[in-house]
C-alpha positions as CSV (number, residue, x, y, z in Angstrom):
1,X,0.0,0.0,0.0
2,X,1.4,3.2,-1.1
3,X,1.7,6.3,1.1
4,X,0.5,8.5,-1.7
5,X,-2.7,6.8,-1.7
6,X,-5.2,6.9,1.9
7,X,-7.0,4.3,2.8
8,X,-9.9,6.8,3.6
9,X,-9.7,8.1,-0.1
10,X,-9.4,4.3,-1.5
11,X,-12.2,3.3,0.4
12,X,-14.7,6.5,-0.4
13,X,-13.7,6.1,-4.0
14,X,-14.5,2.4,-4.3
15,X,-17.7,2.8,-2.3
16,X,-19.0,5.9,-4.8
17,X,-19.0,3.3,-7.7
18,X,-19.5,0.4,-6.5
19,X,-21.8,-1.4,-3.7
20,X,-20.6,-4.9,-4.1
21,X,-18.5,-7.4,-6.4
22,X,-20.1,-10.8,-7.2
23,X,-17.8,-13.4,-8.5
24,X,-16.9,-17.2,-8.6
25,X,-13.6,-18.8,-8.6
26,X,-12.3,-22.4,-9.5
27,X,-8.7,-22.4,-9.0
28,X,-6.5,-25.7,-10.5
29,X,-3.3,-26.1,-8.6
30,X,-1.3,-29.8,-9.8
31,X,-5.0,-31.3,-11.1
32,X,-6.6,-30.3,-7.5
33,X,-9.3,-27.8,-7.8
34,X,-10.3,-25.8,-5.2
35,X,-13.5,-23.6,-5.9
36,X,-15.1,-20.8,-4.0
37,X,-18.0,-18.8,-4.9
38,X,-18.0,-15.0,-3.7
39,X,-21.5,-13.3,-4.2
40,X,-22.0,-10.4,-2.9
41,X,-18.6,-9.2,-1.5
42,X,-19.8,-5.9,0.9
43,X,-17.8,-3.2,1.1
44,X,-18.4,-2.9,5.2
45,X,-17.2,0.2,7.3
46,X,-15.7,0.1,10.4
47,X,-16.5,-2.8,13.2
48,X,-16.1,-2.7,17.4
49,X,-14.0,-4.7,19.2
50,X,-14.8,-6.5,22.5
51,X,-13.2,-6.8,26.0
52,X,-9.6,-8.5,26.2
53,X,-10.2,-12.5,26.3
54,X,-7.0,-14.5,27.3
55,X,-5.8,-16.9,24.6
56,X,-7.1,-20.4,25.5
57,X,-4.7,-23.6,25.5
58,X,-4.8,-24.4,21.5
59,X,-4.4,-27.8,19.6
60,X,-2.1,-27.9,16.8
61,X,-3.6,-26.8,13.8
62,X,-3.0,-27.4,10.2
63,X,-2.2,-23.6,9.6
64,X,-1.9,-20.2,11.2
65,X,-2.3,-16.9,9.2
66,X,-0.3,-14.4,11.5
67,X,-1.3,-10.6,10.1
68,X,0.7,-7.9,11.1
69,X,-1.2,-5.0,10.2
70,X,0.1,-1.3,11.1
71,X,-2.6,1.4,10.8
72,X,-0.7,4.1,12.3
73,X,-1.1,6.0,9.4
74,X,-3.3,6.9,6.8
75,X,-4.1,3.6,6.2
76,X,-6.3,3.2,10.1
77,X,-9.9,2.7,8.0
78,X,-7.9,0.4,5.5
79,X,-7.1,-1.9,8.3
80,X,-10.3,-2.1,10.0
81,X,-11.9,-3.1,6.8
82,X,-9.6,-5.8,6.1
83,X,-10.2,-7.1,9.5
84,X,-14.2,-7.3,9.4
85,X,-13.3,-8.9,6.0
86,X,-11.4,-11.9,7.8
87,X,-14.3,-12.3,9.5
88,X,-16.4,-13.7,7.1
89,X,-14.7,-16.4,7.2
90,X,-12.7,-16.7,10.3
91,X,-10.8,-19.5,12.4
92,X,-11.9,-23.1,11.9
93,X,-11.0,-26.1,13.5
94,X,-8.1,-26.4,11.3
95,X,-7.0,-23.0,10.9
96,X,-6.3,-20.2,13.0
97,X,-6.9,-16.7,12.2
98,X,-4.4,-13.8,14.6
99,X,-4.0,-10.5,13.4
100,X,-2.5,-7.4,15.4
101,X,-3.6,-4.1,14.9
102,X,-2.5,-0.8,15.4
103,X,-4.1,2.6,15.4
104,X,-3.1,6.3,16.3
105,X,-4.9,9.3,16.2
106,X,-3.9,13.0,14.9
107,X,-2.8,11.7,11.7
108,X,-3.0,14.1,8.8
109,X,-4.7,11.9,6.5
110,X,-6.8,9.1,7.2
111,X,-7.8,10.0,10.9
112,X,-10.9,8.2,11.9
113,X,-12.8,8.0,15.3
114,X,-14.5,4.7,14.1
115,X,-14.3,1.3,16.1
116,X,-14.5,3.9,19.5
117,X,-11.5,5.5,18.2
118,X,-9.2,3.1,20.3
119,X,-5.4,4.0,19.9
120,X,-2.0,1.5,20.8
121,X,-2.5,-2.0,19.8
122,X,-5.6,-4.5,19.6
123,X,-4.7,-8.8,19.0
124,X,-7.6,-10.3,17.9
125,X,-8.4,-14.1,17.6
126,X,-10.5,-13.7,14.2
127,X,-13.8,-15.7,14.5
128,X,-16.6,-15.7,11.7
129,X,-20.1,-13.5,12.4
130,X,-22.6,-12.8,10.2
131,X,-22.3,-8.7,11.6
132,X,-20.3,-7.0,8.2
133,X,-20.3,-3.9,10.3
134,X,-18.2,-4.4,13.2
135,X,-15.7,-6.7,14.3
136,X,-17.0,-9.4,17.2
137,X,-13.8,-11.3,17.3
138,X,-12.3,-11.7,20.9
139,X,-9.3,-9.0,21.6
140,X,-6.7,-11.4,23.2
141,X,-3.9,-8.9,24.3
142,X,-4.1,-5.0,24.2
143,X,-0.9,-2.6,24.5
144,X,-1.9,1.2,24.9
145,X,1.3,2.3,23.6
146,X,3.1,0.4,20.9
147,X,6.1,1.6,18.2
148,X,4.5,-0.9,14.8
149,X,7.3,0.6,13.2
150,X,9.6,-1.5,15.6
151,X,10.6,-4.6,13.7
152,X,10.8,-6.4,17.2
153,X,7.1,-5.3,17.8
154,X,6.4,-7.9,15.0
155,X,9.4,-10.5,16.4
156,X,6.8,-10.7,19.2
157,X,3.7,-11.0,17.2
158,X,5.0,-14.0,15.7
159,X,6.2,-15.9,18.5
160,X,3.7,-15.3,20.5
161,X,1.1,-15.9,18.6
162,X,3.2,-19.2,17.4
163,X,3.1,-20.0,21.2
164,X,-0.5,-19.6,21.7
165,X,-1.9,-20.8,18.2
166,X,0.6,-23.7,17.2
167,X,-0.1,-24.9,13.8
168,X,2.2,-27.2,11.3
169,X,2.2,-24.2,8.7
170,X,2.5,-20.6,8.9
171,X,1.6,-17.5,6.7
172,X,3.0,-14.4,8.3
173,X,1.4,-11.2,6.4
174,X,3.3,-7.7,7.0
175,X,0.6,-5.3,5.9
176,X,0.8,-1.8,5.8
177,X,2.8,0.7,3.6
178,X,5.8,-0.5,1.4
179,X,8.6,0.7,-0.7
180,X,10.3,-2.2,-1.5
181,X,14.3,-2.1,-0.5
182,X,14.3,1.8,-0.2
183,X,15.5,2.9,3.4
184,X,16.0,6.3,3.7
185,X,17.6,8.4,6.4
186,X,15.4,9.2,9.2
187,X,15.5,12.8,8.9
188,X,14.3,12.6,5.5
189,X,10.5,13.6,6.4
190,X,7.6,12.0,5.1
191,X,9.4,10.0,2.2
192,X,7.8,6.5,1.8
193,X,10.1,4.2,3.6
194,X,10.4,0.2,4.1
195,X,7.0,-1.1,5.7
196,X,5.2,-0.7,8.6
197,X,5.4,3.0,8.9
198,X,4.7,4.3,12.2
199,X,3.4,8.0,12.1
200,X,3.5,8.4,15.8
201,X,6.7,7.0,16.3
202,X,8.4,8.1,12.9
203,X,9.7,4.8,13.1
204,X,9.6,1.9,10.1
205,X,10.9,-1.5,9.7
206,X,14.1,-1.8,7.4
207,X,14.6,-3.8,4.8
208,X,17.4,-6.0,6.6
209,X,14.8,-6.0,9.7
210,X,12.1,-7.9,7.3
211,X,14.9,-10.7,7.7
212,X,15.6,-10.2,11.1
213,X,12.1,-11.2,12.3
214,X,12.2,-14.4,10.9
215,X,15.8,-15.1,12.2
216,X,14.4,-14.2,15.6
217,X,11.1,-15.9,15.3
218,X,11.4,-19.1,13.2
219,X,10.7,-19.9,9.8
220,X,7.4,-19.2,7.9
221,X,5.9,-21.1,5.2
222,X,4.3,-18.5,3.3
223,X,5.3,-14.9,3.5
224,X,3.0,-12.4,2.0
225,X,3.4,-8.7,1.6
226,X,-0.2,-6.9,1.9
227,X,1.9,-3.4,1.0
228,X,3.2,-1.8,-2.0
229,X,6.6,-2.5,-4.4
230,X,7.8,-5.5,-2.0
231,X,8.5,-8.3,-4.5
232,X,11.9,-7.6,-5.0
233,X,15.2,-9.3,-5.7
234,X,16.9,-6.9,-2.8
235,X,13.7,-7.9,-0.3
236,X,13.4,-11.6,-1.6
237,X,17.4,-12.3,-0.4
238,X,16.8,-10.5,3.2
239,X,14.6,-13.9,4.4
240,X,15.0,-16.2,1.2
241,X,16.3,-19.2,4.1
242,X,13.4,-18.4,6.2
243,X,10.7,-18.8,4.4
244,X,9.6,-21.3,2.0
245,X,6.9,-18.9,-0.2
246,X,7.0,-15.1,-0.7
247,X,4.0,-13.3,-1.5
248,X,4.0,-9.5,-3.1
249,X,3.9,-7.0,-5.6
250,X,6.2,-5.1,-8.0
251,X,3.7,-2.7,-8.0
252,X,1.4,-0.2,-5.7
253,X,-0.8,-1.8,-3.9
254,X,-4.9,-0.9,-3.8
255,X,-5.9,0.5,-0.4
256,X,-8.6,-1.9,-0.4
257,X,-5.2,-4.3,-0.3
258,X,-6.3,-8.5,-0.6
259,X,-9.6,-10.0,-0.7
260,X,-9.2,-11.6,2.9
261,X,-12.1,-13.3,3.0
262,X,-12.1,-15.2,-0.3
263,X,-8.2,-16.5,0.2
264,X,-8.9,-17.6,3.6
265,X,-12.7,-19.3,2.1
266,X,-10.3,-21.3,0.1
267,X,-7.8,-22.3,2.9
268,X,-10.6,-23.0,5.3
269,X,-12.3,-25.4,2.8
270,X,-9.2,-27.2,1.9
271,X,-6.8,-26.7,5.0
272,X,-4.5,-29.8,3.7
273,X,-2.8,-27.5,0.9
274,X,0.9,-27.1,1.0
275,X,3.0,-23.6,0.6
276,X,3.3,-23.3,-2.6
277,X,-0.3,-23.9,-3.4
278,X,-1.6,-21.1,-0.9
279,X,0.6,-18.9,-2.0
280,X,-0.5,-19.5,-5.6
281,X,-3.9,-19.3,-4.6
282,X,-3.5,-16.1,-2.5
283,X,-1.8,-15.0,-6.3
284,X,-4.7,-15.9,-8.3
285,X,-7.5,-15.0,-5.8
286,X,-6.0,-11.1,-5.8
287,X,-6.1,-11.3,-9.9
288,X,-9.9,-12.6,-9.8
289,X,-10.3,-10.0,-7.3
290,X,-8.8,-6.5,-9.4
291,X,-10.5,-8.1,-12.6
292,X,-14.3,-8.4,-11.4
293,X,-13.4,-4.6,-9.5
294,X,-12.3,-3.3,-12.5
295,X,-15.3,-4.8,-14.4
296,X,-17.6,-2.9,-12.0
297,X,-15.5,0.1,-12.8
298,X,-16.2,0.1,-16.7
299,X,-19.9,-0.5,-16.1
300,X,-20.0,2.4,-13.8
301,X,-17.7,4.1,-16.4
302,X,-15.0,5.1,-14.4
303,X,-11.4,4.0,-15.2
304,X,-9.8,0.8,-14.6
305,X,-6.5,0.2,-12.4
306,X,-3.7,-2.0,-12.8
307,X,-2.3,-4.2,-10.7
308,X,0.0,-7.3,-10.1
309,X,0.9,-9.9,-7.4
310,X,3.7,-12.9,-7.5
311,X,4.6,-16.0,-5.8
312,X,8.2,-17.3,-6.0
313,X,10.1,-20.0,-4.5
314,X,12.8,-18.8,-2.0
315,X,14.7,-22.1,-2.7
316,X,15.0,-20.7,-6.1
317,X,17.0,-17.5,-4.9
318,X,20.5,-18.8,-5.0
319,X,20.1,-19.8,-8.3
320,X,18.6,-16.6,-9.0
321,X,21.5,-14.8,-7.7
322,X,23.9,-16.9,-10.2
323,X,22.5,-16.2,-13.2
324,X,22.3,-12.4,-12.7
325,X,25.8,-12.5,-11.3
326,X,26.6,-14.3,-15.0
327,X,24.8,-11.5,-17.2
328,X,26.2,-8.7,-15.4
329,X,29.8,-9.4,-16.1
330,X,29.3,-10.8,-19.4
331,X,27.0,-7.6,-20.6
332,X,29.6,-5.0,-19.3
333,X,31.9,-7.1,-21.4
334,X,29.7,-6.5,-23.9
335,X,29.6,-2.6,-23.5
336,X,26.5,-2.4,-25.9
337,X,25.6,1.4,-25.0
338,X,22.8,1.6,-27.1
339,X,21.7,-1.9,-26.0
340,X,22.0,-0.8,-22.4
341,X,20.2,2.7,-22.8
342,X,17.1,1.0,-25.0
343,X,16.4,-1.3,-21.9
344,X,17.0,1.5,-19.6
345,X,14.5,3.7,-21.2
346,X,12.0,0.7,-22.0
347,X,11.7,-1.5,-19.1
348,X,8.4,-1.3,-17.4
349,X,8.9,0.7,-14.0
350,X,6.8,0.9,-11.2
351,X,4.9,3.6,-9.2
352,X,7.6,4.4,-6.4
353,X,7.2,8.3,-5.9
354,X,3.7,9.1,-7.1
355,X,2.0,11.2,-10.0
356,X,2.2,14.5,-8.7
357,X,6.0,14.3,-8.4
358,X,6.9,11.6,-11.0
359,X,4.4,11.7,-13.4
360,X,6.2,10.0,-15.9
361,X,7.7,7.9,-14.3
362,X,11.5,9.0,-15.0
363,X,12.8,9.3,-12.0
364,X,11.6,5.9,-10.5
365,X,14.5,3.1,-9.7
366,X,12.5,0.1,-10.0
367,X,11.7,-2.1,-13.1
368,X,11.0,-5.9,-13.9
369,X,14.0,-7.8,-14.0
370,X,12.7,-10.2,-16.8
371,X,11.7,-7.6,-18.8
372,X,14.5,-5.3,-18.4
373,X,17.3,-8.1,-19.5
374,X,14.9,-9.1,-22.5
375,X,14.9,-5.8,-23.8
376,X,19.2,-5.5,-23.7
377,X,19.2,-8.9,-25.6
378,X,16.6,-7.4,-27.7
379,X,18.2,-4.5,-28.7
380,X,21.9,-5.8,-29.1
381,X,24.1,-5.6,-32.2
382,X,25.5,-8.8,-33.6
383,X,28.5,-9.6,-32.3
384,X,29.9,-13.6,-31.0
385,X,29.9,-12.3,-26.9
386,X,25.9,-10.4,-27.8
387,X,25.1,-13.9,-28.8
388,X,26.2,-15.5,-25.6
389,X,24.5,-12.6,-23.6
390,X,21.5,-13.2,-25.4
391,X,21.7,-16.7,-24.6
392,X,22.3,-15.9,-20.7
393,X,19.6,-13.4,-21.3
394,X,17.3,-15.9,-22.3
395,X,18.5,-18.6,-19.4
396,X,17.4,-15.9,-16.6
397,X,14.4,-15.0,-18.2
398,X,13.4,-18.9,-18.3
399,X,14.6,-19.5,-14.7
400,X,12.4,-16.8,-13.5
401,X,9.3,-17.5,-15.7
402,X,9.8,-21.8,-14.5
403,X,11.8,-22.3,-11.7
404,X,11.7,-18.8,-9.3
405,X,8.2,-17.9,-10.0
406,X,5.1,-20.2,-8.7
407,X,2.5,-18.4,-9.9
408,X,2.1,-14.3,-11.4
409,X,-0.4,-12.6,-12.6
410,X,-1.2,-9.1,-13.8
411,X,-4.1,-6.7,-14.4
412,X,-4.9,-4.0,-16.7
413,X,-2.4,-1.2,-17.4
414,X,-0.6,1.1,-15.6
415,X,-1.7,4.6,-15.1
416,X,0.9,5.5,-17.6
417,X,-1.1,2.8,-20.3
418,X,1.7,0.1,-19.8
419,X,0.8,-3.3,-20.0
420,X,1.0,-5.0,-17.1
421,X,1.9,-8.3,-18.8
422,X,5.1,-6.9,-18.7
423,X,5.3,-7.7,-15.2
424,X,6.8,-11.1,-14.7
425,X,7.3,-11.6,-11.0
426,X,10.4,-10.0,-9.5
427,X,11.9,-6.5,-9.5
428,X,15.1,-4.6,-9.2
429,X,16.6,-1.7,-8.9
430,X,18.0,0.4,-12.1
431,X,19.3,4.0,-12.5
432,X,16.4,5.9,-13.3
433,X,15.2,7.9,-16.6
434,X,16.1,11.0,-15.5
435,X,19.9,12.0,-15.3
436,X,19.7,12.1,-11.6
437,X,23.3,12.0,-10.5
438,X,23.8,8.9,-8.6
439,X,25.3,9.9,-5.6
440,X,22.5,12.5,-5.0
441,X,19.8,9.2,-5.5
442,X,21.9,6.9,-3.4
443,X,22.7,9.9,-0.9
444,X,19.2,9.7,0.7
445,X,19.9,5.7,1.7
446,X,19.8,5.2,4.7
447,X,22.8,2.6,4.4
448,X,24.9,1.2,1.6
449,X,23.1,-0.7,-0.6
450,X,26.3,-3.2,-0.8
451,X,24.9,-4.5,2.4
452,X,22.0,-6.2,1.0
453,X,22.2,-10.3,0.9
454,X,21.6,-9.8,-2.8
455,X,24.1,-7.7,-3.6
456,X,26.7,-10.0,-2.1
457,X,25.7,-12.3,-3.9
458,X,25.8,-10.6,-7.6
459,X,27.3,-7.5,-7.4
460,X,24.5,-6.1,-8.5
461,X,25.3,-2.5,-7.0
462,X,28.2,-2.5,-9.4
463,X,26.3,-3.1,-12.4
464,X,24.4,0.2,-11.5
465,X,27.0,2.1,-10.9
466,X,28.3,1.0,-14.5
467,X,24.8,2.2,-16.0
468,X,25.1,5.2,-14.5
469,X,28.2,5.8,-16.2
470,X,26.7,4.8,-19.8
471,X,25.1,8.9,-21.3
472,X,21.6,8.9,-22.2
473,X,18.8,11.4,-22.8
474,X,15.0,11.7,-21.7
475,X,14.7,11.5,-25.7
476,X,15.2,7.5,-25.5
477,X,12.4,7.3,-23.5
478,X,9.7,8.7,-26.0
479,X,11.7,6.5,-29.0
């Protein structure tokens, strides 16, 4: 979820145009279908909790969905939403349902007295009622002042809630803002910032930290990112031995974030699935999702949005790392410049800093890593080494598409008319359009970027630097 965009604004804007989605899904994962039919999703406001309820002594269940969700932001309505939307489903007797929320008040943007307008922290056992206007789940712990942008806030989450609702799987959700690997300086105010953004605080979780909580609370089977720009290489490295499935997007994510209820109808209805299938499933469930929302939007003649979400295979990541590490070197041997500027102008990039200040899109450091090593082998002039790079071109491009990713899937365009298509499931970061020297980009880090686990691994950062160094114009981009 993108700071640019408040959850009170998403949530207004949908509601104007649309009362409610029907749909139905059949979903075949390895020749097992799973269907679920979703009539008459509500769009409910804000629910109520109830009196703090001690966590009972729990069996071991077949999973646990563990959400994370920081509202101390713009984003407070966003997450009470989501949570009423759990509850139409709920826990079952073979999976539990634990979110912790947060909420502040005196935000700027998105301030809401709704749900009594409780501040600090709320954990909720999520149980299904038939109320889609308030939340009836038990509260099982509350803290009256909390820092959510403290990644050991969530290290506690976890193992607590692993402690009091044992299951043999886990899906851990971090859901709030995101800017994918970008951690700027502190002092840098208001600039989107890692994930879980505290507002009260000024605190956020880094990048590194995403890895952190996993060191410090176990393994996870499924790792989902309900938050904007997270699927990426630099993110993907930080926990890729701690977790067997990561869930997110190259891209912004809708205020309205995922369908919770129709995900979790599928889990609850066929609890025996393994990682890779709910994370699929979560994949495919957000597509169906965007598509019938943006269907409601052409009938009410408004325009559509685009959107994507991955799965990919953390087991997948060293070998990843190996092949980018191979067409790095070999393309600065190459030392195509035209090659290196087409793809530089031409690779799909993603909605980092906002229309009003980048409304082009030229000053964004994030593309599709399939795409953008496609379009150098694309536009490379004939040469014995060009044939060899498109050949390791071509190698990374199939790895990704058969090996890395589990499942992708895209929506619509982007607000600029791009194709989402061209979205294949893992980002990166590249110089940007505009002739932004590089120490002035890299100057508002809020450490080295050499320190991420996937930079050891490929050298990535060096590659960059060597971009930077190749001259180009804004004129490349309208070619």
């Amino acid at each position: 979820m993108k700071v640019k965009l408040t959850a009170a604004a998403a949530l207004l804007s949908f509601c104007l145009g649309i009362s409610e989605i029907s749909w139905a899904l059949s979903l075949d994962f390895g020749g097992s279908v799973y269907s679920v039919d979703k009539s008459n999703i509500p769009l409910a406001s804000a629910p109520k909790a109830v009196p703090v309820k001690s966590p009972s002594v729990q069996t071991v269940k077949k999973w646990t969905v563990m959400v994370f969700m920081n509202g101390k932001n713009n984003l407070e309505a966003a997450g009470l939403y989501n949570v009423n939307e759990m509850e139409k489903v709920g826990s079952t007797k073979d999976i539990n349902v634990v979110v912790e929320l947060g909420r502040m008040s005196g935000q700027l943007e998105g301030d809401t007295d709704l749900e009594g307008d409780w501040t600090g922290s709320r954990r909720f056992f999520i149980e299904k009622d038939s109320d889609e206007q308030k939340i009836t789940s038990p509260m099982v712990q509350r803290t009256d002042k909390v820092d959510m942008g403290d990644y050991k806030r969530a290290v506690d989450f976890v193992n607590w809630t692993k402690k009091n609702y044992p299951a043999q799987k886990y899906m851990l959700i971090l859901w709030d803002h995101g800017s994918g690997w970008l951690d700027p300086r502190q002092e840098a105010k208001g600039a989107d910032k890692g994930i879980s953004n505290d507002d009260e605080t000024g605190n956020y979780i880094r990048t590194r930290q995403i890895g952190q909580i996993l060191k410090e609370s176990g393994k996870v089977d499924v790792l989902a990112f309900d938050a904007c720009l997270m699927q990426m290489s630099e993110v993907a490295f930080e926990v890729k031995d701690k977790t067997d499935v990561i869930v997110g997007s190259e891209e912004t994510v809708s205020g309205l974030g995922y369908p919770y209820s129709s995900f979790l109808d599928v889990l609850a209805k066929n609890p025996d699935i393994d990682a890779e299938t709910f994370g699929g499933i979560t994949v495919e469930v957000y597509k169906r999702f965007y598509d019938a929302m943006n269907q409601s939007f052409a009938a009410a003649g408004r325009p559509a949005t685009g959107a994507h979400l991955s799965a990919i295979r953390s087991s997948m990541l060293g070998g990843l790392g190996t092949r980018v590490a191979e067409f790095v070197e070999l393309a600065k041997e190459v030392n195509d410049v035209d090659a290196l500027n087409a793809a530089r102008f031409r690779v799909i990039r993603y909605d980092m800093i906002g229309e009003n200040e980048d409304p082009r899109k030229y000053i964004s450091f994030y593309g599709d890593l399939h795409n953008y090593v496609g379009l150098v082998a694309a536009a490379l002039k004939d040469s014995p080494k060009a044939a060899a790079l498109r050949f390791k071109a071509a190698e990374l491009q199939d790895f990704i598409d058969k090996q890395l990713v589990i499942h992708n899937t895209t929506v619509g365009r982007d607000r600029l008319g791009r194709d989402m298509a061209d979205s294949h499931g893992i980002s990166i970061y590249l110089p940007p359009m505009a002739m932004v020297p590089q120490e002035a980009l890299e100057g508002i880090f809020e450490g080295s970027y050499a320190d991420f686990e996937f930079d050891k691994a490929t050298k990535w950062h060096d590659f960059v630097t060597y971009l930077y160094g190749v001259k180009s114009s804004i004129a490349g981009a309208e070619k």
